[in-house]
C-alpha positions, 0 to 999 in steps of 0.5 A, spaced: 524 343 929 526 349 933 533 349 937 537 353 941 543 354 942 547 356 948 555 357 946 557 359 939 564 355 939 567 350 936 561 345 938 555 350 938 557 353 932 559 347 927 551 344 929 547 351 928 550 350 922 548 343 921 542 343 924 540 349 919 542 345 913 538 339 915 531 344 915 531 346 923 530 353 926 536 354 931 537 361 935 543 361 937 547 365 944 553 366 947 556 370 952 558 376 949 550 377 947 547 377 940 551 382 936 556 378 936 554 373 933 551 377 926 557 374 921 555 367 924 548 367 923 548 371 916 553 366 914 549 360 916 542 363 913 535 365 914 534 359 918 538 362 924 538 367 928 542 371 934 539 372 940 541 372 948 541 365 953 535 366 955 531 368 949 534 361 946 531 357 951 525 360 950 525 359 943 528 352 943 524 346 943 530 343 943 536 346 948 544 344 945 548 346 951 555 347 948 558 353 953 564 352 956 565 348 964 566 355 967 559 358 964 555 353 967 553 357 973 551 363 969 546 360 966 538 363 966 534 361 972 531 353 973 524 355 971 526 357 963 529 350 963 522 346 965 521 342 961 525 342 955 529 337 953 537 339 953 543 336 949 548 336 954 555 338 951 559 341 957 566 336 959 568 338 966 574 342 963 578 347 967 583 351 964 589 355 968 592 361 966 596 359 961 592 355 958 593 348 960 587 343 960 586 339 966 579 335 967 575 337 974 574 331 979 567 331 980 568 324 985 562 319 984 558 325 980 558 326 972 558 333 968 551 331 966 548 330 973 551 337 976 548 340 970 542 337 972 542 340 978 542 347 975 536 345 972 532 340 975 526 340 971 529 339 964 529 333 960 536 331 959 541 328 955 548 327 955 550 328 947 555 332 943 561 331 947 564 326 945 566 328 937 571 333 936 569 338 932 573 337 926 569 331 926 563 334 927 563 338 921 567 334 917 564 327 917 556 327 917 553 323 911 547 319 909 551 311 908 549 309 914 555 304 913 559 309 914 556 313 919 560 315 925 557 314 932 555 320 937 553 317 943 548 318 948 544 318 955 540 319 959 534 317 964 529 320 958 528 315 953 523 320 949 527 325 949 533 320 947 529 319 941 527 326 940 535 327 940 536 320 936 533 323 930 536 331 931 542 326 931 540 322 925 539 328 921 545 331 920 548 326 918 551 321 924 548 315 928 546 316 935 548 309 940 545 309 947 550 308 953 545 308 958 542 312 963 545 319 966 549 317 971 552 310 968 552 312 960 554 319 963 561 316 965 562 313 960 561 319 955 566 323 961 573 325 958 579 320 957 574 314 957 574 309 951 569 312 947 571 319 947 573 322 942 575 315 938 571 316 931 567 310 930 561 306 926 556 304 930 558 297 930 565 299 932 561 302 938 557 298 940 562 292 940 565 297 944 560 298 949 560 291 950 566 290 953 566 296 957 561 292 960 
């Protein structure tokens, strides 16, 4: 499958590297433009390329959004966005000058919901924001016993699906915490499922006492 990647950090970085070794093309983007990501495509190899945000876009019938909170409004126009499905990584940090990390109040709405508003016709799924990098790098296996859990939602039960499997290929197991609004909160920082390593009968029994 064709994926691309917009962010070039800790997430969007450690999953170009992923998703390439599981067989799938990925093209991936930053703010800084493709040359500066040359060292990091060599690195993971033929099945990656640098390109621009929108080229990534385009090239991917899979989208990972993995920038950070503050880029979100300097994402290409709705329309390139039509139809796809996006992994919404993004967590409503804000970080001052000194570089402090404090959590943006968004009220009743969510991260995924106002990235949504950005693109109202993608197809969108909450997905890789819960784990820590580390994790994601370090932890992906095939033993389904030992599998951790990266957790989903969304309104689109196909695009879940097609999320599930990218999910399983690397190496981890996908559990659904719903629809967008409802499982995008409970994927929110500071829940009880973010960033907490667990198997997906731990996550799942999890689920079910949030409930």
């Amino acid at each position: 499958m064709n994926i691309g990647i917009i962010g070039a950090g800790n997430i969007g970085a450690n999953a170009a590297i992923l998703f390439a070794k599981a067989g799938h093309k990925v093209a991936i983007s930053n703010s800084k433009g493709p040359e500066s990501l040359f060292d990091l495509v060599s690195k993971i190899g033929p099945n990656a390329s640098a390109a621009s945000i929108e080229e990534a876009v385009r090239f991917g019938e899979v989208i990972l959004l993995a920038l950070p909170w503050s880029q979100r409004n300097k994402l290409p126009a709705a329309q390139v966005f039509e139809n796809k499905i996006v992994m919404d990584a993004t967590n409503p940090y804000k970080v001052d000058q000194a570089g402090n990390y404090t959590i943006e109040n968004l009220g009743q709405s969510t991260s995924s919901e106002e990235i949504l508003k950005l693109m109202p016709g993608a197809r969108l799924v909450k997905a890789f924001n819960t784990m820590y990098f580390e994790t994601l790098r370090d932890s992906g296996t095939k033993d389904p016993n030992k599998q951790l859990v990266l957790f989903i939602a969304s309104d689109d039960s196909e695009a879940k699906e097609v999320v599930a499997r990218l999910i399983e290929d690397i190496g981890f197991a996908a559990v659904d915490t719903g629809f967008l609004k409802e499982g995008g909160r409970l994927q929110q920082p500071d829940s009880a499922i973010y960033n907490v390593p667990m198997t997906v009968e731990e996550a799942k029994k999890k689920l079910t006492d949030l409930k």
